[in-house]
N, C-alpha and C positions, 0 to 999 in steps of 0.2 A: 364464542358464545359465553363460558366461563367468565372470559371479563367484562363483557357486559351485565352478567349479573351482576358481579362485584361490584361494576357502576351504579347501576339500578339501584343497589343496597342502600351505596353508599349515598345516595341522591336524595333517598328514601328518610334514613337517618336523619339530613341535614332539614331534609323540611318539616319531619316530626319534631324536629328539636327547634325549630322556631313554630311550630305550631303551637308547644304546649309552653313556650319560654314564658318566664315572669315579665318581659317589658312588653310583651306583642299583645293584644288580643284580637286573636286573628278567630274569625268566626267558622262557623261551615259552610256559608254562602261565596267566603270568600275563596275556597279549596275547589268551587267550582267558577270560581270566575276566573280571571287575567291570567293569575300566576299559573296558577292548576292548569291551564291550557299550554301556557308560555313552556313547564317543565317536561310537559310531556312530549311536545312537540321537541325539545332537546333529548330527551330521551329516544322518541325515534330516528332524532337524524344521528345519534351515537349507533345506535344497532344498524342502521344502513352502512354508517363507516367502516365499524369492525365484520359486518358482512363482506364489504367488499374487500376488507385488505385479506380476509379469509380467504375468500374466493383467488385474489391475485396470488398467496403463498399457495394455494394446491394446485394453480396453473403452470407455479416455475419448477414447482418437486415433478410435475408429471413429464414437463417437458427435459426435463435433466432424465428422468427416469427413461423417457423416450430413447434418450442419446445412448445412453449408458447401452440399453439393451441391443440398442442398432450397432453399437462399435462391439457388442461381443459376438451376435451372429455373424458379423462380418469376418472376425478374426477366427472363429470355429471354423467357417464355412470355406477358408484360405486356408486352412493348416488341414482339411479334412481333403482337400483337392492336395495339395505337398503330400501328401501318408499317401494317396491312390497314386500317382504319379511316381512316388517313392518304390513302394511296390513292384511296380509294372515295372519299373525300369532294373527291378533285381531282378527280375522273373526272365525278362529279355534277353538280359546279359548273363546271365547262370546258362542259356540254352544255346549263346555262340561262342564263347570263350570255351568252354570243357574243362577237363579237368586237369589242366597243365598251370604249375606252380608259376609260371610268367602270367601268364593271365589271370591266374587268381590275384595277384598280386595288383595287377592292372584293375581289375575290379573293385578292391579294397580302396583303392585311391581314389576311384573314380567315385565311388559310394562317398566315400569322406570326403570329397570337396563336395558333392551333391548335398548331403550331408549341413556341412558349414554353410553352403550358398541357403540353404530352409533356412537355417537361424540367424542368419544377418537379413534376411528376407523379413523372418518374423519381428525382430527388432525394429526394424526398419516401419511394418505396418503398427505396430503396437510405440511408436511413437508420432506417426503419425495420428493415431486416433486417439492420444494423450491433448496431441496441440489443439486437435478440434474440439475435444471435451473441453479445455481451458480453452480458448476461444467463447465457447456456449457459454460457460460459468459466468466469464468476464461480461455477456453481455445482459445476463437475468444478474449480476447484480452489482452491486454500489455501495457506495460508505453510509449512504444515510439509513440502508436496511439491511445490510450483511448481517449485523447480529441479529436480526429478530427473524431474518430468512434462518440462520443456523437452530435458531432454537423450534421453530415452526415446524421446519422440515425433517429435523433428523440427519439431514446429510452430512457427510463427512467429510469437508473439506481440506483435513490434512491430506486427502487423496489428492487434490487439484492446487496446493498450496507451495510452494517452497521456501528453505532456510532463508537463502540467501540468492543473489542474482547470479551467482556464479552458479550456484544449483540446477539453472532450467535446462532443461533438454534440447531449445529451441534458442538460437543465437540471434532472432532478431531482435530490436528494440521496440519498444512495449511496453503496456499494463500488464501486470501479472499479481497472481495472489500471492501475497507472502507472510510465513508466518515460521519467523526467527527460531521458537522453541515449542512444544507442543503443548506448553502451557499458556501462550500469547492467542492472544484473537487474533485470527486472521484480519491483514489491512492489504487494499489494494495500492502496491508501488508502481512505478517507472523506473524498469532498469534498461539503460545503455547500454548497448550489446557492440557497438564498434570504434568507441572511442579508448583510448590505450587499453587496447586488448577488450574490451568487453569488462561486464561482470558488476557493472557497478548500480547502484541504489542512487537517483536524486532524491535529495531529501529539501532541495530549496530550488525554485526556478524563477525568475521573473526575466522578461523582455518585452514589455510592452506597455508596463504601469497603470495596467487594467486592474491589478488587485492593490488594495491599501493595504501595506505591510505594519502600521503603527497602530499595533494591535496589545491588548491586555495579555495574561499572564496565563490564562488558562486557555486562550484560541491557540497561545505558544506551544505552551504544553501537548494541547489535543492535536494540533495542528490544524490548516483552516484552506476551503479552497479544495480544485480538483487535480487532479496529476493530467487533464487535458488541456490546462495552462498553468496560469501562473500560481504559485503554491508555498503551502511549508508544508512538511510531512508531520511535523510535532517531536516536541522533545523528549516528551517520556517514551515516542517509537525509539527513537537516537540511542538512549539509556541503554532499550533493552537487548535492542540488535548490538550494539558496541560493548555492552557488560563483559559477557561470558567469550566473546572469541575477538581477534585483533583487528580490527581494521584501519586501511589509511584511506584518508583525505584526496579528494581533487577539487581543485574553484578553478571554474572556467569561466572566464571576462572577456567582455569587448565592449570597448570606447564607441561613440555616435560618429567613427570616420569608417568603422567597419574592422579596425583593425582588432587581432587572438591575442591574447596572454593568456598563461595558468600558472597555478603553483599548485604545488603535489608536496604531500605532506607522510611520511612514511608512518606515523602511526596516527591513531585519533580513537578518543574515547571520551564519553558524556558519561558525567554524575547520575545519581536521584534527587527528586525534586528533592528527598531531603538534604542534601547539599546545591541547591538552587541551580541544576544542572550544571552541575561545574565543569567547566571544560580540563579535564583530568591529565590526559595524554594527548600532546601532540608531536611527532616525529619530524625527522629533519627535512628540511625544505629542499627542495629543489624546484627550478621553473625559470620562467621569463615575466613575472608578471610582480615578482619581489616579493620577500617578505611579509606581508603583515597581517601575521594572525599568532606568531611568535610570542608579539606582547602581551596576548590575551589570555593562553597557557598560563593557568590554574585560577581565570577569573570563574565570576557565577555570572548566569544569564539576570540583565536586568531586561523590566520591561516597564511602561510608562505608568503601571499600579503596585508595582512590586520593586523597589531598590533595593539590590546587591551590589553596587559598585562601589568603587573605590574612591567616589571624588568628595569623601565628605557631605557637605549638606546639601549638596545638588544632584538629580538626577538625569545621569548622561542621556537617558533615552528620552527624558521628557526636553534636553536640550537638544535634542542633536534628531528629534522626531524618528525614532526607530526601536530596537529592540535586539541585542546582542552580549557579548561577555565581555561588557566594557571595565574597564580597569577606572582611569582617570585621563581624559576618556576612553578614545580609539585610536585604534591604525586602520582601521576596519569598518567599514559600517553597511556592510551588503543588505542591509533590512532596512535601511533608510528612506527617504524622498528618493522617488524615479524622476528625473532631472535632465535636462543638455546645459547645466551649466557645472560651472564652479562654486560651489556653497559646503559648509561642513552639514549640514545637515540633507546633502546628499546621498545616494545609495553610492560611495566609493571605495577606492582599495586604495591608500594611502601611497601605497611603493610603486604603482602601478605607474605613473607619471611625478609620484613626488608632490603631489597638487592635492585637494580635493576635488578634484573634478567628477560629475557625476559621470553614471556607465550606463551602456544601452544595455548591458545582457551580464547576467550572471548567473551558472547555474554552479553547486554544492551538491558533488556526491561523494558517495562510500565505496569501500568495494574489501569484502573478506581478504583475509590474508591466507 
Protein backbone atom coordinates (compact mmCIF):
# COMPACT_ATOMS: atom_id res chain seq x y z
CA UNK A 1 0.00 0.00 0.00
CA UNK A 2 3.05 2.43 0.83
CA UNK A 3 3.96 2.21 -2.83
CA UNK A 4 1.08 2.97 -4.06
CA UNK A 5 0.97 5.89 -2.37
CA UNK A 6 4.25 6.96 -3.52
CA UNK A 7 2.64 6.21 -7.08
CA UNK A 8 -0.40 8.07 -6.51
CA UNK A 9 1.96 11.15 -5.46
CA UNK A 10 3.88 10.85 -7.93
CA UNK A 11 1.12 10.72 -10.59
CA UNK A 12 -0.45 13.48 -8.79
CA UNK A 13 2.71 15.88 -9.27
CA UNK A 14 3.09 15.00 -12.91
CA UNK A 15 -0.43 16.23 -13.70
CA UNK A 16 -0.29 19.27 -11.47
CA UNK A 17 2.77 20.05 -13.33
CA UNK A 18 1.11 20.07 -16.70
CA UNK A 19 -1.80 21.61 -15.29
CA UNK A 20 -0.38 24.81 -14.14
CA UNK A 21 2.63 24.50 -17.15
CA UNK A 22 3.38 27.71 -19.19
CA UNK A 23 2.73 25.97 -22.68
CA UNK A 24 -0.71 23.96 -21.73
CA UNK A 25 -3.81 25.68 -21.00
CA UNK A 26 -5.56 23.19 -19.61
CA UNK A 27 -8.92 24.17 -18.11
CA UNK A 28 -11.20 22.67 -15.35
CA UNK A 29 -13.64 21.20 -17.54
CA UNK A 30 -10.99 19.52 -18.96
CA UNK A 31 -9.66 17.73 -15.35
CA UNK A 32 -13.00 16.27 -15.58
CA UNK A 33 -13.23 14.91 -18.95
CA UNK A 34 -10.99 12.16 -21.02
CA UNK A 35 -7.63 12.53 -19.19
CA UNK A 36 -9.07 12.90 -15.60
CA UNK A 37 -11.06 9.64 -16.34
CA UNK A 38 -8.26 7.85 -18.37
CA UNK A 39 -5.61 8.50 -14.94
CA UNK A 40 -7.72 7.52 -12.63
CA UNK A 41 -8.72 4.57 -14.16
CA UNK A 42 -4.60 3.76 -14.29
CA UNK A 43 -4.44 4.57 -11.01
CA UNK A 44 -7.01 1.84 -9.88
CA UNK A 45 -5.67 -0.93 -12.11
CA UNK A 46 -2.13 0.00 -10.08
CA UNK A 47 -3.67 -0.48 -6.64
CA UNK A 48 -5.53 -3.86 -7.90
CA UNK A 49 -1.89 -4.92 -9.11
CA UNK A 50 0.04 -4.12 -5.86
CA UNK A 51 -3.09 -5.64 -3.97
CA UNK A 52 -2.61 -8.57 -5.51
CA UNK A 53 1.25 -9.08 -5.52
CA UNK A 54 0.46 -8.31 -1.72
CA UNK A 55 -1.87 -10.66 -1.30
CA UNK A 56 0.48 -13.45 -3.47
CA UNK A 57 3.86 -12.40 -0.94
CA UNK A 58 1.56 -13.12 2.39
CA UNK A 59 0.46 -16.43 0.79
CA UNK A 60 4.11 -17.80 0.16
CA UNK A 61 5.35 -16.47 3.98
CA UNK A 62 2.41 -18.41 5.43
CA UNK A 63 2.84 -21.35 3.49
CA UNK A 64 6.73 -21.47 4.23
CA UNK A 65 5.69 -20.61 7.80
CA UNK A 66 3.19 -23.59 7.58
CA UNK A 67 6.09 -25.98 6.73
CA UNK A 68 8.59 -24.63 9.01
CA UNK A 69 6.09 -25.32 11.94
CA UNK A 70 4.93 -28.85 10.65
CA UNK A 71 8.75 -30.06 10.40
CA UNK A 72 9.31 -28.94 14.10
CA UNK A 73 6.38 -30.66 15.63
CA UNK A 74 7.27 -33.47 13.82
CA UNK A 75 10.81 -33.56 14.97
CA UNK A 76 9.77 -32.73 18.82
CA UNK A 77 7.26 -35.21 18.60
CA UNK A 78 10.10 -38.14 17.33
CA UNK A 79 12.66 -37.18 19.78
CA UNK A 80 9.92 -36.84 22.69
CA UNK A 81 8.83 -40.88 21.88
CA UNK A 82 13.26 -41.64 21.67
CA UNK A 83 13.45 -39.95 25.73
CA UNK A 84 10.18 -42.26 26.63
CA UNK A 85 11.43 -45.31 25.01
CA UNK A 86 14.88 -44.13 26.19
CA UNK A 87 13.79 -44.37 29.67
CA UNK A 88 11.65 -47.34 29.88
CA UNK A 89 14.22 -49.35 28.41
CA UNK A 90 16.75 -48.14 31.40
CA UNK A 91 14.24 -48.83 33.83
CA UNK A 92 13.78 -52.57 32.35
CA UNK A 93 17.20 -53.23 32.21
CA UNK A 94 18.38 -51.72 35.78
CA UNK A 95 15.49 -54.49 37.16
CA UNK A 96 17.05 -57.70 35.15
CA UNK A 97 20.58 -57.40 34.94
CA UNK A 98 21.23 -56.48 39.03
CA UNK A 99 24.01 -55.48 40.50
CA UNK A 100 26.92 -57.48 38.98
CA UNK A 101 29.89 -55.45 37.29
CA UNK A 102 29.38 -57.74 33.85
CA UNK A 103 26.10 -56.56 33.52
CA UNK A 104 26.55 -53.39 34.34
CA UNK A 105 28.92 -53.27 31.89
CA UNK A 106 26.63 -54.91 29.33
CA UNK A 107 24.11 -52.04 30.10
CA UNK A 108 26.38 -49.23 29.54
CA UNK A 109 26.90 -50.56 26.02
CA UNK A 110 23.71 -51.40 25.32
CA UNK A 111 22.66 -47.74 26.42
CA UNK A 112 25.45 -46.18 24.09
CA UNK A 113 24.64 -47.88 21.06
CA UNK A 114 20.85 -47.01 21.88
CA UNK A 115 22.19 -44.00 22.58
CA UNK A 116 24.09 -43.37 18.93
CA UNK A 117 21.34 -45.30 17.07
CA UNK A 118 18.78 -41.66 18.50
CA UNK A 119 21.29 -39.38 16.98
CA UNK A 120 21.98 -41.00 13.62
CA UNK A 121 18.10 -41.38 13.74
CA UNK A 122 17.78 -37.61 14.54
CA UNK A 123 20.13 -36.57 11.84
CA UNK A 124 18.73 -38.70 9.58
CA UNK A 125 14.99 -36.99 10.20
CA UNK A 126 16.36 -33.56 10.53
CA UNK A 127 17.62 -33.91 7.07
CA UNK A 128 15.15 -35.21 5.79
CA UNK A 129 12.83 -32.26 6.70
CA UNK A 130 15.90 -29.82 5.42
CA UNK A 131 15.28 -31.52 1.62
CA UNK A 132 11.48 -30.97 2.00
CA UNK A 133 11.69 -27.40 3.22
CA UNK A 134 14.22 -26.79 0.18
CA UNK A 135 11.97 -28.52 -2.11
CA UNK A 136 8.91 -26.16 -0.79
CA UNK A 137 11.40 -22.93 -1.07
CA UNK A 138 12.27 -24.09 -4.69
CA UNK A 139 8.74 -24.31 -5.65
CA UNK A 140 7.23 -20.72 -4.06
CA UNK A 141 10.14 -19.22 -5.76
CA UNK A 142 11.97 -18.03 -8.85
CA UNK A 143 14.49 -15.54 -10.34
CA UNK A 144 12.05 -13.03 -11.47
CA UNK A 145 10.85 -12.44 -7.67
CA UNK A 146 13.30 -13.92 -5.19
CA UNK A 147 14.41 -10.50 -4.35
CA UNK A 148 11.25 -8.85 -3.72
CA UNK A 149 9.83 -12.35 -2.01
CA UNK A 150 13.19 -11.78 0.47
CA UNK A 151 12.46 -8.24 1.20
CA UNK A 152 8.51 -8.73 1.56
CA UNK A 153 8.74 -11.65 3.82
CA UNK A 154 11.59 -11.32 6.15
CA UNK A 155 12.59 -14.85 5.56
CA UNK A 156 15.78 -15.97 5.91
CA UNK A 157 17.07 -17.74 3.28
CA UNK A 158 20.63 -18.27 4.28
CA UNK A 159 18.80 -20.99 6.11
CA UNK A 160 17.64 -22.91 2.92
CA UNK A 161 20.59 -21.63 0.63
CA UNK A 162 24.03 -23.04 0.08
CA UNK A 163 27.94 -21.96 -0.69
CA UNK A 164 28.53 -24.22 -2.98
CA UNK A 165 27.19 -27.67 -4.66
CA UNK A 166 29.47 -29.52 -2.87
CA UNK A 167 27.65 -28.09 0.36
CA UNK A 168 24.04 -29.69 -0.08
CA UNK A 169 23.00 -32.44 2.15
CA UNK A 170 21.30 -34.14 -0.65
CA UNK A 171 23.27 -35.88 -3.70
CA UNK A 172 20.84 -35.62 -6.12
CA UNK A 173 20.89 -33.45 -9.15
CA UNK A 174 18.75 -30.44 -9.10
CA UNK A 175 17.79 -26.69 -8.60
CA UNK A 176 19.02 -25.59 -5.48
CA UNK A 177 19.42 -22.12 -3.78
CA UNK A 178 22.83 -20.90 -3.65
CA UNK A 179 24.30 -18.23 -2.31
CA UNK A 180 28.40 -18.22 -2.43
CA UNK A 181 28.96 -15.74 0.64
CA UNK A 182 26.42 -14.20 2.99
CA UNK A 183 26.90 -11.02 1.35
CA UNK A 184 25.58 -12.41 -2.29
CA UNK A 185 21.78 -12.55 -3.20
CA UNK A 186 20.77 -15.66 -3.27
CA UNK A 187 20.45 -17.25 -7.18
CA UNK A 188 18.73 -20.28 -7.90
CA UNK A 189 21.60 -23.06 -9.77
CA UNK A 190 21.67 -26.52 -11.23
CA UNK A 191 24.14 -28.62 -9.52
CA UNK A 192 25.22 -32.04 -10.99
CA UNK A 193 25.43 -34.44 -8.26
CA UNK A 194 26.73 -37.73 -10.38
CA UNK A 195 28.80 -36.72 -13.05
CA UNK A 196 32.86 -36.95 -11.85
CA UNK A 197 31.91 -37.23 -8.46
CA UNK A 198 29.14 -34.86 -7.94
CA UNK A 199 29.45 -31.27 -6.63
CA UNK A 200 29.43 -29.14 -9.53
CA UNK A 201 27.66 -25.77 -10.49
CA UNK A 202 26.43 -25.44 -14.46
CA UNK A 203 26.87 -22.15 -15.35
CA UNK A 204 26.21 -22.66 -19.37
CA UNK A 205 23.89 -25.31 -20.89
CA UNK A 206 22.45 -25.51 -24.37
CA UNK A 207 21.18 -28.79 -26.51
CA UNK A 208 18.45 -27.97 -28.42
CA UNK A 209 19.01 -24.27 -29.93
CA UNK A 210 15.79 -23.22 -28.34
CA UNK A 211 17.72 -20.17 -26.61
CA UNK A 212 19.56 -17.33 -28.79
CA UNK A 213 22.95 -17.15 -27.27
CA UNK A 214 24.02 -13.66 -29.30
CA UNK A 215 23.14 -11.73 -26.75
CA UNK A 216 24.43 -8.00 -25.42
CA UNK A 217 26.80 -7.39 -22.49
CA UNK A 218 24.49 -7.04 -19.78
CA UNK A 219 22.05 -10.26 -20.43
CA UNK A 220 26.07 -11.79 -20.24
CA UNK A 221 26.68 -10.26 -17.22
CA UNK A 222 23.16 -10.98 -15.46
CA UNK A 223 22.73 -13.96 -17.13
CA UNK A 224 19.47 -14.81 -19.21
CA UNK A 225 17.10 -17.77 -19.42
CA UNK A 226 16.01 -20.64 -16.85
CA UNK A 227 18.32 -23.57 -15.32
CA UNK A 228 15.16 -25.80 -16.71
CA UNK A 229 16.73 -25.57 -20.03
CA UNK A 230 18.96 -23.94 -21.97
CA UNK A 231 20.90 -20.96 -20.20
CA UNK A 232 23.76 -18.80 -18.92
CA UNK A 233 24.05 -18.32 -15.33
CA UNK A 234 25.86 -14.82 -15.77
CA UNK A 235 29.26 -13.53 -15.26
CA UNK A 236 29.26 -11.36 -12.44
CA UNK A 237 27.65 -15.00 -10.66
CA UNK A 238 31.11 -16.67 -12.13
CA UNK A 239 33.25 -13.63 -10.48
CA UNK A 240 31.82 -13.91 -7.40
CA UNK A 241 31.68 -17.73 -6.75
CA UNK A 242 35.37 -18.14 -8.35
CA UNK A 243 36.93 -14.82 -6.42
CA UNK A 244 37.54 -15.81 -3.03
CA UNK A 245 37.82 -19.91 -3.16
CA UNK A 246 39.37 -22.21 -6.13
CA UNK A 247 37.58 -23.82 -8.45
CA UNK A 248 38.12 -26.10 -11.69
CA UNK A 249 36.44 -26.28 -14.97
CA UNK A 250 34.52 -29.17 -16.87
CA UNK A 251 32.87 -28.69 -20.67
CA UNK A 252 30.99 -31.51 -21.49
CA UNK A 253 30.37 -31.80 -25.57
CA UNK A 254 28.73 -33.96 -27.92
CA UNK A 255 28.73 -33.91 -31.88
CA UNK A 256 24.96 -34.62 -33.93
CA UNK A 257 26.25 -38.52 -34.11
CA UNK A 258 25.76 -38.84 -30.48
CA UNK A 259 29.18 -39.22 -29.66
CA UNK A 260 30.99 -37.68 -25.41
CA UNK A 261 34.20 -35.63 -25.25
CA UNK A 262 35.24 -33.42 -22.12
CA UNK A 263 38.06 -31.47 -21.03
CA UNK A 264 38.64 -30.69 -17.28
CA UNK A 265 40.53 -27.92 -16.47
CA UNK A 266 42.26 -28.10 -12.83
CA UNK A 267 41.82 -24.38 -11.95
CA UNK A 268 39.46 -21.53 -13.22
CA UNK A 269 38.73 -18.19 -12.26
CA UNK A 270 36.60 -15.01 -13.74
CA UNK A 271 37.61 -11.24 -13.29
CA UNK A 272 35.28 -8.04 -12.53
CA UNK A 273 33.47 -6.42 -14.84
CA UNK A 274 36.02 -4.10 -14.14
CA UNK A 275 38.51 -6.11 -15.89
CA UNK A 276 35.79 -7.18 -18.52
CA UNK A 277 35.56 -10.50 -16.96
CA UNK A 278 38.75 -11.65 -17.65
CA UNK A 279 39.38 -15.03 -17.78
CA UNK A 280 42.13 -14.90 -14.95
CA UNK A 281 43.08 -18.62 -14.01
CA UNK A 282 42.75 -21.49 -15.97
CA UNK A 283 44.57 -24.87 -14.94
CA UNK A 284 45.94 -27.82 -16.78
CA UNK A 285 43.91 -29.60 -19.05
CA UNK A 286 43.13 -32.89 -19.11
CA UNK A 287 40.30 -34.89 -21.45
CA UNK A 288 39.43 -36.36 -24.62
CA UNK A 289 37.73 -33.49 -26.25
CA UNK A 290 41.41 -31.38 -26.64
CA UNK A 291 42.49 -28.45 -25.86
CA UNK A 292 40.73 -25.25 -26.61
CA UNK A 293 40.17 -22.81 -24.00
CA UNK A 294 44.14 -22.69 -23.36
CA UNK A 295 44.22 -19.84 -25.95
CA UNK A 296 41.70 -17.86 -24.24
CA UNK A 297 43.56 -17.75 -20.67
CA UNK A 298 43.87 -14.08 -19.68
CA UNK A 299 41.49 -12.94 -22.53
CA UNK A 300 38.27 -10.42 -21.55
CA UNK A 301 34.68 -11.46 -22.50
CA UNK A 302 33.63 -9.79 -25.72
CA UNK A 303 30.19 -9.40 -26.57
CA UNK A 304 28.40 -7.96 -29.81
CA UNK A 305 28.08 -4.20 -27.92
CA UNK A 306 30.95 -4.18 -26.03
CA UNK A 307 34.73 -5.16 -27.73
CA UNK A 308 37.39 -6.52 -25.68
CA UNK A 309 39.23 -8.50 -28.01
CA UNK A 310 42.19 -8.80 -29.49
CA UNK A 311 41.68 -8.59 -33.30
CA UNK A 312 42.08 -5.00 -33.78
CA UNK A 313 39.25 -3.28 -35.58
CA UNK A 314 36.98 -6.06 -35.81
CA UNK A 315 34.70 -7.49 -33.48
CA UNK A 316 35.07 -11.34 -33.12
CA UNK A 317 31.54 -11.76 -31.57
CA UNK A 318 29.90 -9.53 -33.96
CA UNK A 319 32.01 -11.90 -36.69
CA UNK A 320 31.66 -15.14 -35.46
CA UNK A 321 27.74 -14.27 -33.96
CA UNK A 322 28.40 -15.21 -30.22
CA UNK A 323 29.90 -14.02 -27.13
CA UNK A 324 32.99 -15.36 -25.26
CA UNK A 325 36.88 -14.52 -24.23
CA UNK A 326 37.98 -14.30 -27.68
CA UNK A 327 41.55 -13.30 -28.32
CA UNK A 328 42.05 -12.93 -32.25
CA UNK A 329 39.70 -14.86 -32.65
CA UNK A 330 38.83 -18.36 -31.10
CA UNK A 331 39.49 -21.99 -30.52
CA UNK A 332 36.41 -21.92 -28.87
CA UNK A 333 33.10 -20.59 -29.34
CA UNK A 334 30.38 -22.58 -27.23
CA UNK A 335 28.02 -19.26 -27.26
CA UNK A 336 27.90 -19.49 -30.82
CA UNK A 337 25.26 -20.43 -33.69
CA UNK A 338 23.37 -23.98 -32.69
CA UNK A 339 24.17 -25.68 -36.04
CA UNK A 340 24.55 -29.46 -37.75
CA UNK A 341 27.08 -28.18 -39.92
CA UNK A 342 30.43 -26.93 -40.40
CA UNK A 343 30.73 -22.89 -40.19
CA UNK A 344 33.13 -20.72 -37.88
CA UNK A 345 30.38 -19.14 -36.64
CA UNK A 346 29.04 -22.14 -35.24
CA UNK A 347 28.71 -23.04 -31.48
CA UNK A 348 32.13 -25.29 -31.65
CA UNK A 349 35.28 -26.50 -29.82
CA UNK A 350 38.06 -26.36 -32.13
CA UNK A 351 40.24 -29.48 -30.98
CA UNK A 352 37.33 -31.47 -30.62
CA UNK A 353 37.47 -32.70 -34.41
CA UNK A 354 40.12 -30.21 -35.67
CA UNK A 355 37.19 -28.80 -37.86
CA UNK A 356 34.61 -26.09 -36.90
CA UNK A 357 32.15 -28.20 -37.03
CA UNK A 358 28.97 -27.20 -34.92
CA UNK A 359 27.89 -29.47 -31.59
CA UNK A 360 24.66 -30.79 -30.57
CA UNK A 361 25.32 -30.34 -26.65
CA UNK A 362 27.53 -28.48 -24.56
CA UNK A 363 27.28 -28.03 -21.03
CA UNK A 364 30.01 -25.67 -18.60
CA UNK A 365 30.27 -26.35 -15.04
CA UNK A 366 32.37 -25.50 -11.88
CA UNK A 367 32.89 -27.30 -8.98
CA UNK A 368 34.83 -25.98 -5.53
CA UNK A 369 38.13 -27.22 -4.68
Amino acid sequence: MYVFKVTLCLALIVFSATVHGDELDVTESTLEGFEYQTLTAKLDYLQHKLTEMDFAIKEERKAIDETLEHQKNVSEWILSIMNQQSQTLRHNLSEVTGPSVRNQRMVSNFMALHIQSNEMLTVQIANANYERLRKDVEMLLSNQHLAQFMISSGFNLQSVSFRSCKKTPSKRSGKYLMQPTENDEPFIGYCEQTSFGGGWLVFQYRFNGSVDFYRDWVEYRNGFDSVDGEFWLGLEHLHRITRDRKHELLVELKDFEGNYKYARYSEFEIGSEGVHYQLKQLGTYTGAAGDSLTYHKGMTFTTKDKDNDESGSKNCAENYDGAWWYGNCYASNLNGVYMNRTDAKSMNWYDYKLTFMGLAYSRMLIREK
